[in-house]
N, C-alpha and C positions, 0 to 999 in steps of 0.2 A: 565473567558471565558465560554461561553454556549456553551452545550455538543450539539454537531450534531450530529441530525439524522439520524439514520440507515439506513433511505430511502435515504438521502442526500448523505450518502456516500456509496451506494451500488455498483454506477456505475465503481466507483472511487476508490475503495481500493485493486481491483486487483492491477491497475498500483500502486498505493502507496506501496503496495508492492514487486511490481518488482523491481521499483525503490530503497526501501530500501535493498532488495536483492543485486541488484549493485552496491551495495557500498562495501561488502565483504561479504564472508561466515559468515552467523548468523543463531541464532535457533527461535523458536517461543517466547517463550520470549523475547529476546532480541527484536523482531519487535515488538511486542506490546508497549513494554517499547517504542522505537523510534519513535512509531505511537503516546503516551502520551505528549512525549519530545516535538514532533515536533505543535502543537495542536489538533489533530484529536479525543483529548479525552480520555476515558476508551474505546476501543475495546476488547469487550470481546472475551474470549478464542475461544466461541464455534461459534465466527465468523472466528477470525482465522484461525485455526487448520482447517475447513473444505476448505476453500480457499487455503491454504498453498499444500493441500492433491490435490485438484482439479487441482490445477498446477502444482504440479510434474503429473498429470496424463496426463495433456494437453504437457508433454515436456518441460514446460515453464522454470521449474527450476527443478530441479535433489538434492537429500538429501544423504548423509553418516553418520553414526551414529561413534561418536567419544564419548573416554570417558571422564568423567565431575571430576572434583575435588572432586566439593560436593554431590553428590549421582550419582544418574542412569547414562547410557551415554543419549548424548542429537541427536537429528536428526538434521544434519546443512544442511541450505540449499545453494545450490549457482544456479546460472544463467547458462540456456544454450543457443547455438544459436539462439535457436527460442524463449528463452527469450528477449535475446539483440533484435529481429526483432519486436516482441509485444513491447519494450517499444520506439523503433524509431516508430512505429506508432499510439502508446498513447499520447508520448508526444506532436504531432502537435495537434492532435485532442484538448486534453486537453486544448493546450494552446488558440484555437481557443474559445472552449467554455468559458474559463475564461475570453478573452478579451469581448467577448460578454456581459457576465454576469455584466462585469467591465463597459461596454458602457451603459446599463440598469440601474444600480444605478446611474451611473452618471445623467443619465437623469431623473432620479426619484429627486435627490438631487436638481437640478437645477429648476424640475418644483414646491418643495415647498418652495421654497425662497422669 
């Protein structure tokens, strides 16, 4: 799979990770890993960690530092109310632009046939 651009997923990796935030309490690792998993790529840290930072500042999501098994404690994030309201109004948006995006190819595939 080809790694997408940074610019590509600029607009789009808050909600990505809102979204993976709602799904339970996780730390930044873990979300990168589920950002790999899912295919979004290698997103590196120091894209992360500052979006992670930017939305707990926004309200979006709230952190507590719990401790880790295997070294340090880790900062877990979860969702807050004005997280759940940011991704009820990512998701229509998103989904809009994707069907769009999805109509465009289409039409591109159709006019080299």
């Amino acid at each position: 799979m080809a790694k997408i651009p940074s610019q590509l997923l600029k607009g789009t990796l808050e909600g990505a990770l809102l979204l993976i935030i709602a799904r339970g309490e996780t730390y930044g690792y873990a979300v990168q890993t589920t950002l790999a998993e899912l295919g979004f790529g290698t997103v590196p840290e120091g894209t992360i960690y500052p979006l992670l930072l930017k939305m707990q500042k926004q309200g979006l999501i709230a952190a507590e530092r719990h401790a880790s098994k295997t070294g340090p404690d880790r900062k877990y994030y979860h969702l807050t109310a004005a997280g759940q309201t940011a991704i009820a109004s990512f998701v229509p948006r998103w989904q809009q632009l994707a069907q769009a995006m999805a109509r465009l190819v289409e039409a591109k595939d159709e006019t080299s046939q």
